[in-house]
N, CA, C and O of each residue as an XYZ file, in Angstrom:
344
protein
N     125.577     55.036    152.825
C     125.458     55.146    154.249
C     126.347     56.293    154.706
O     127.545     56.319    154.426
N     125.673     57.348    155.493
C     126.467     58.523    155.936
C     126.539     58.102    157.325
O     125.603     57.823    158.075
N     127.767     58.099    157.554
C     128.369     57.956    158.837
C     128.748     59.415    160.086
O     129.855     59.950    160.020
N     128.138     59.699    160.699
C     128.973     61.087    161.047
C     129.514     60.628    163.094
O     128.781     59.758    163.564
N     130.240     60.978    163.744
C     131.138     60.168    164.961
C     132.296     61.556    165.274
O     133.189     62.238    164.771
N     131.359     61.298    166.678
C     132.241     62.364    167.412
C     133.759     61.680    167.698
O     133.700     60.470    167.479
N     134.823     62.027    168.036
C     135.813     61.228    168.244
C     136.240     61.305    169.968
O     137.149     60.548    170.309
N     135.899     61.787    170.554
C     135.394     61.258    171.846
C     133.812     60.751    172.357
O     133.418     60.668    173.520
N     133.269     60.533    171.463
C     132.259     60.069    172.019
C     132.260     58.400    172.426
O     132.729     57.463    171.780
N     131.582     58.393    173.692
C     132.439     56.870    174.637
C     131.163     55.921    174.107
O     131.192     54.791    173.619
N     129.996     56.839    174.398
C     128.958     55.579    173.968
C     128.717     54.976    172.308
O     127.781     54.259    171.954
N     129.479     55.324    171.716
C     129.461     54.881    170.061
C     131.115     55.113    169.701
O     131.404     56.025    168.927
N     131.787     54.580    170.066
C     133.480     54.895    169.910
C     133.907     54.806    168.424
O     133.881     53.774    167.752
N     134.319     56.080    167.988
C     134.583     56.020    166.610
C     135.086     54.662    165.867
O     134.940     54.358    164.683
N     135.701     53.960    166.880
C     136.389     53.069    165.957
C     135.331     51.803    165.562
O     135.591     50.889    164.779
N     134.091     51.993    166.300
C     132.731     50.813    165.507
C     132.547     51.785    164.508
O     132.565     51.320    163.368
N     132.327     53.354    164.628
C     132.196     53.921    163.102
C     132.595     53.361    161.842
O     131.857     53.161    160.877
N     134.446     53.006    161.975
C     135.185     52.677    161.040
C     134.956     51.368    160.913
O     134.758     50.801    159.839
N     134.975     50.871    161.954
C     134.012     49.317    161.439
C     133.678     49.370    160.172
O     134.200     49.007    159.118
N     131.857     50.349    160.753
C     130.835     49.843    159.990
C     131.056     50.518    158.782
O     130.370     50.099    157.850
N     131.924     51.575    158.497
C     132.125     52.233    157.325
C     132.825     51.579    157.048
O     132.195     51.187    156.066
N     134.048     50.788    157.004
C     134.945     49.314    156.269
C     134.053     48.408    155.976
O     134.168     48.038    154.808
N     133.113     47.837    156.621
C     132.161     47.129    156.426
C     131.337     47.180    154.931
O     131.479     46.486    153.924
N     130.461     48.253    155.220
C     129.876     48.821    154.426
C     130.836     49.217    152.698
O     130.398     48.633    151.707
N     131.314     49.592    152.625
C     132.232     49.712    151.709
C     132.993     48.335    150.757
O     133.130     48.199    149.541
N     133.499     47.190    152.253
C     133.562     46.303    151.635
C     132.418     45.355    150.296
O     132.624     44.882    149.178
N     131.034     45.481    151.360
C     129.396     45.150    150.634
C     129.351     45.828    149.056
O     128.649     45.365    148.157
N     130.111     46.839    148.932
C     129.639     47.812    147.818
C     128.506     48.905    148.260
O     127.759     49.553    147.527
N     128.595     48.910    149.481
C     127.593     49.929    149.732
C     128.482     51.572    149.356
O     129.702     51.739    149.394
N     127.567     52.473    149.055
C     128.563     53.577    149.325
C     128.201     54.302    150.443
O     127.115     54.554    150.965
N     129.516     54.622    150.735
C     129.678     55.053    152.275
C     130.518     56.380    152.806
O     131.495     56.700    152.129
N     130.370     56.746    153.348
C     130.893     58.268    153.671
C     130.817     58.616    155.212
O     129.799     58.982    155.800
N     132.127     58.431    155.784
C     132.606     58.824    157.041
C     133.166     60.145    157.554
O     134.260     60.504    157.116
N     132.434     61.008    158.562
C     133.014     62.257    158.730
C     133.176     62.130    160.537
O     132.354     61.821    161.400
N     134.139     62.391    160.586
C     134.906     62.204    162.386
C     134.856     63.394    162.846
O     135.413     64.146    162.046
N     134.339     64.111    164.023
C     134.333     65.468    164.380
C     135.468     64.909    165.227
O     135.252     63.813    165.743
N     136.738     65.537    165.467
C     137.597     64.758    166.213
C     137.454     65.408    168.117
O     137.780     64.784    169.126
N     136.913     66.697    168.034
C     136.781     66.560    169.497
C     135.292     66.604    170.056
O     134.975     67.332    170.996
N     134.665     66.006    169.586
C     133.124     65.999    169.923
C     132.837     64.854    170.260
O     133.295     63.855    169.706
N     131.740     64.842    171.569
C     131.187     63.597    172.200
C     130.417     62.962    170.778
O     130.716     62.920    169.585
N     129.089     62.430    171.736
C     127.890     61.875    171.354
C     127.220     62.594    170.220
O     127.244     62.342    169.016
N     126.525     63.697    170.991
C     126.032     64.840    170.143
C     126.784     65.954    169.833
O     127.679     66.143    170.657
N     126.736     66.790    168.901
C     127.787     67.395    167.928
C     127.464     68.495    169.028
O     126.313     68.914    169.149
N     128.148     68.798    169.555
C     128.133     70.565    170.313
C     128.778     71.838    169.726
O     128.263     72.940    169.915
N     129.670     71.708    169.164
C     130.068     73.154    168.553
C     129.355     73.692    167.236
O     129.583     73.165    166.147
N     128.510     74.730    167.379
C     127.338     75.148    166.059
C     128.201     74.929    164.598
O     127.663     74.554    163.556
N     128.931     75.086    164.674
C     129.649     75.033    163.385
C     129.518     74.126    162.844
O     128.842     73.998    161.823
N     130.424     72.894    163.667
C     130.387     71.601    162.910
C     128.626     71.039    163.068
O     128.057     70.773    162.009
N     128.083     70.932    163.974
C     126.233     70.924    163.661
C     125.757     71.117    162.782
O     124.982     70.266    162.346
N     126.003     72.479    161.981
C     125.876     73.205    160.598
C     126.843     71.833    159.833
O     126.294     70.805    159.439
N     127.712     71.976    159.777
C     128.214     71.326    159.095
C     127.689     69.608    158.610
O     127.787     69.120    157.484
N     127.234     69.073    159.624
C     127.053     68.115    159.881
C     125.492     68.214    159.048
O     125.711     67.559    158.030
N     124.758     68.460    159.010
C     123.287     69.376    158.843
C     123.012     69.050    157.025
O     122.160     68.631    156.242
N     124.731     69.713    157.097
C     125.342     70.393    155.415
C     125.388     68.573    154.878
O     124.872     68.051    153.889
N     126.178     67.994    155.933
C     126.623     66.584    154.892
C     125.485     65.848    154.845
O     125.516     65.074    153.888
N     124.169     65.752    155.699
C     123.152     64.728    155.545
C     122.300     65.791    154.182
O     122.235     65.326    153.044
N     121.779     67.026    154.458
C     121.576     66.993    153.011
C     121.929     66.991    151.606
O     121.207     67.101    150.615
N     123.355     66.825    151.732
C     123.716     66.796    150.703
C     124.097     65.478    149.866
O     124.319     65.196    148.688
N     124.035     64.561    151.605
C     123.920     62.695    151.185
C     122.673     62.469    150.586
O     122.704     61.561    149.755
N     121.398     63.104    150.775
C     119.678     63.067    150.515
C     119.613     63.398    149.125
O     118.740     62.917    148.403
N     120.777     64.457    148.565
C     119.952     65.392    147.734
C     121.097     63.903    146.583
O     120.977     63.713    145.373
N     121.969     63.224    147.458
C     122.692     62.299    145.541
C     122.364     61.099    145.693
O     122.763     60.228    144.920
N     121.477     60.823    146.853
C     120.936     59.501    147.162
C     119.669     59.070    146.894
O     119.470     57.991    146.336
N     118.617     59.952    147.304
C     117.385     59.919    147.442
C     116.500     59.896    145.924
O     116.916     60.931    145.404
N     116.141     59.672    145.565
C     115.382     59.462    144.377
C     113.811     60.139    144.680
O     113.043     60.362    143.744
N     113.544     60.352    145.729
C     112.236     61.317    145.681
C     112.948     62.938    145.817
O     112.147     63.839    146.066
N     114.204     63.258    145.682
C     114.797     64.495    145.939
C     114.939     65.059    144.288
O     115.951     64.746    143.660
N     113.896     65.880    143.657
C     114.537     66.855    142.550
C     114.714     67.707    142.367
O     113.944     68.658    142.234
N     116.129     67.624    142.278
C     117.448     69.157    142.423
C     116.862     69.644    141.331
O     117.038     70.849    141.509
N     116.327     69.549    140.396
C     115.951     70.771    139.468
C     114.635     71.631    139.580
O     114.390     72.626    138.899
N     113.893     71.125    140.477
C     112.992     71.930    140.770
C     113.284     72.931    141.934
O     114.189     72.783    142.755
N     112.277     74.112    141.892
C     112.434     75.026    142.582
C     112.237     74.587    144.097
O     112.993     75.139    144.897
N     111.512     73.856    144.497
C     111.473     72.870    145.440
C     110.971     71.892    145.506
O     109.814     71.509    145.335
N     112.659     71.048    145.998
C     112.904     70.123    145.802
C     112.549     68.611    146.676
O     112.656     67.450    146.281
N     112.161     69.071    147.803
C     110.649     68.352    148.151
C     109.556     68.900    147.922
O     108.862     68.727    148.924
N     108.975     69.501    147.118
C     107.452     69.249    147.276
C     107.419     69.891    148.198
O     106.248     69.546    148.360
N     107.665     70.824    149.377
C     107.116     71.702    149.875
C     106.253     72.405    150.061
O     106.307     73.154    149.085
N     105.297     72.772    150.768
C     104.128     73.820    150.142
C     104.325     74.626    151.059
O     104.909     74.274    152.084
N     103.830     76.000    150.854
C     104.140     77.368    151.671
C     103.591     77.425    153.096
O     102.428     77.050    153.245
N     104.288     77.852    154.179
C     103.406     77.389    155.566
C     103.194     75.882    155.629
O     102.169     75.413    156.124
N     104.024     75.235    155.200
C     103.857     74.074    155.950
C     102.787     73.107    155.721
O     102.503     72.120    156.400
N     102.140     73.631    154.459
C     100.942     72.712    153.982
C     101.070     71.706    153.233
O     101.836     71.556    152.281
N     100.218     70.919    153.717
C     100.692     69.410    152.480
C      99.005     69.028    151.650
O      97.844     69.206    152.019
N      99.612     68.453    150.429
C      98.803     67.686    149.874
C      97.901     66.556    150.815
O      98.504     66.237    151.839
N      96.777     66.007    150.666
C      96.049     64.382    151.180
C      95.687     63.939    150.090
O      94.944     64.814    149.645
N      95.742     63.123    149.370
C      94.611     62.322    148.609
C      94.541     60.886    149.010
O      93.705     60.141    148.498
């Protein structure tokens, strides 16, 4: 479970973050908490956004089991945005 919590943000107050990341952790879940410490709700400074961007794919790419890092792409992608139907 990726956790990410602005540390002023009023409507989700970091400290249910740490809750649910103590929580979670206790379960055996694995869990990963990142606190932007002066950011509301939604992440506003581009950086940490990027950043933030950076930690969910990189939670996808050691979590996900339809994600393979050894291929050239690693969803299944197709060029322009095309997909397979069958």
């Amino acid at each position: 479970m990726l956790i990410a919590a602005g540390g002023r943000d009023w409507r989700c107050p970091p400290s249910q973050s740490e809750q649910l990341y103590v929580a979670a952790r206790k379960q055996g879940v694995p869990a990963r908490l990142v606190v932007y410490e002066d950011e509301h709700h939604n992440i506003g400074e581009p950086e940490r956004a990027i950043h933030r961007t950076e930690e969910v794919l990189a939670w996808y790419e050691r979590f996900d089991p339809a994600v393979d890092t050894d291929a050239d792409d690693p969803h299944d992608r197709r060029e322009g945005g095309e997909t397979d139907e069958t």
